[in-house]
Each structure stands twice: as C-alpha cells, then as structure tokens.
C-alpha positions in Angstrom: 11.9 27.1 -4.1 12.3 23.7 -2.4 10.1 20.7 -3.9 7.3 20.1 -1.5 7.1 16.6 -0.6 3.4 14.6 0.8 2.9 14.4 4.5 2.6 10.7 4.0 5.6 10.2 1.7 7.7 12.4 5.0 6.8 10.1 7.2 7.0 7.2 5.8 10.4 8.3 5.4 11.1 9.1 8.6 9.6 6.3 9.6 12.1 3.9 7.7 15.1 6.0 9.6 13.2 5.8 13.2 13.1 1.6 12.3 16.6 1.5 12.2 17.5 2.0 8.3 21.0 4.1 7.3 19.9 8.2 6.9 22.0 8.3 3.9 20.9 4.7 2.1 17.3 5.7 3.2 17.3 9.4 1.2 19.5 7.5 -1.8 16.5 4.9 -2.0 13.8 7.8 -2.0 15.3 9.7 -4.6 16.1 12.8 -2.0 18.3 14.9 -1.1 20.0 13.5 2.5 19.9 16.9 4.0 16.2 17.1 3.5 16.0 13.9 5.1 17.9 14.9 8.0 16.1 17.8 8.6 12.8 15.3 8.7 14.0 13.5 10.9 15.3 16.5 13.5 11.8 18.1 13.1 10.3 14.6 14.1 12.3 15.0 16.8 11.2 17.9 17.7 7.5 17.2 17.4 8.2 14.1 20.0 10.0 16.3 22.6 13.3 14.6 22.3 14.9 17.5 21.5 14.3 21.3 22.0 12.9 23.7 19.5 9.6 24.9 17.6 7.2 22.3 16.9 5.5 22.0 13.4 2.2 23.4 15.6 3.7 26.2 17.0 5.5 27.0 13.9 1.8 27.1 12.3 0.6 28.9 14.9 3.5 32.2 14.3 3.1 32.1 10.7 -1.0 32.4 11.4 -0.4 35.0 14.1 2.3 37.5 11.9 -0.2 37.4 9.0 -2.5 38.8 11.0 -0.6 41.0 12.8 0.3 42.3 9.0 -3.7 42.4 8.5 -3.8 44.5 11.4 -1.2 46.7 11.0 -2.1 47.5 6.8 -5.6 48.2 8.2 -4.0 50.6 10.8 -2.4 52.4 8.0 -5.3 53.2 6.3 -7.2 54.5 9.1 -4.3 56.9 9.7 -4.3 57.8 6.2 -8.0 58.7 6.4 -7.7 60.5 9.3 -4.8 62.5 7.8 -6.7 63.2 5.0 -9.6 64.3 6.9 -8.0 66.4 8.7 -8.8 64.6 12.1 -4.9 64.2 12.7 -4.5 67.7 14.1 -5.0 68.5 17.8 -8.5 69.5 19.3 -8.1 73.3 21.2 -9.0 72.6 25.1 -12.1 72.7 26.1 -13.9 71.7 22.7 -16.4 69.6 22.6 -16.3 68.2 19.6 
C-alpha cells in the first residue's frame, strides 16, 4: 500500500513545481518517488480546472456515495432474507386482505 504523505508536505511540494522548480530535482530533494510527484501535480491540476477530470471533492463525494449505496444494499439483503424466512416472499391469493 502506498505511503501516505501530509496534505501540507503535498502541497508544499506542488507548490515548489508550480514556482518554477524541475519535477524530477523537486521529488529527488523530497525524498519521493517522481511519479508520485507527478501525479500531485496533475491532480493540482485538476482541482484548478486546467485540465479535465475528477476533482479531489468529487472523488470524496463517490467514495462517500458507493459506501452507502453498499450500506443500503447489505441492509436490503437482510430484509429479503427475513422476509424469505418468514415466509412473506410467497404471493398473496387475489382478493386477500391481508
């Protein structure tokens, strides 16, 4: 599993590359891997609008919605399990009332 880095310590980063500063020299200097960098400084990008894709908010936002819609869908199961074993699965005969 990747290393998780401090906000700060990614932006200040990002921040050095954004001020002019080499990519590759930059991630040499901060001990990380230039790839990692890089992919800073797209999602930076990103965030700012000057290029397309999913912005660190919206990506929050989709990891926050499919838990729930996992939440939702587990507690689904189980209502269809106790239903099932209820026996409230089956077909009601027309005209019953109950």
């Amino acid at each position: 599993m990747p290393r998780a880095y401090p906000a700060e310590f990614r932006a200040r980063a990002v921040a050095l590359v954004r001020a002019g500063k080499e990519q590759r020299q930059t991630a040499a200097d901060l001990g990380i891997h230039p790839v990692t960098l890089a992919k800073w400084v797209r999602q930076d990008r990103i965030d700012r609008g000057e290029i397309a894709g999913t912005s660190t908010s919206e990506s929050a936002e989709l990891r926050a919605a499919r838990r729930r819609i996992r939440e939702l869908e587990t507690e689904l199961l189980i209502v269809r399990q106790a239903a099932k074993f209820l026996g409230e699965d089956r077909p009601r005969p027309k005209g019953s009332t109950r």
